[in-house]
C-alpha positions, 0 to 999 in steps of 0.5 A: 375197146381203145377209147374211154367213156359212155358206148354208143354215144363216144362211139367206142374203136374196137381193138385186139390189144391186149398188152400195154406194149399193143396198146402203144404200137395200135396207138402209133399205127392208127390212122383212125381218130378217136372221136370219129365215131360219136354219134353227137357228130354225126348229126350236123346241128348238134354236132360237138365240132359246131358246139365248139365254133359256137364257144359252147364250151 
């Protein structure tokens, strides 16, 4: 995986890197956002995003 953190809830994003070299040029070629796939997300009236706009954090 190329995200850190709990997998499902961060959504984790496959990756075949297996170099620090690959993890930079996946990183540079990615179109892709490291949070698209959290489940909190998905899930409009929890969504971290709304949280955000709400000033919960």
């Amino acid at each position: 995986f190329r995200t850190l953190g709990c997998y499902p809830l961060t959504g984790a994003v496959e990756s075949t890197a297996d170099t620090l070299p690959e993890v930079i040029q996946e990183m540079l070629l990615t179109t892709t956002s490291e949070r698209q796939g959290r489940v909190i997300d998905h899930d409009s009236s929890g969504s971290m995003e709304k949280k955000k706009m709400e000033g919960y954090f």
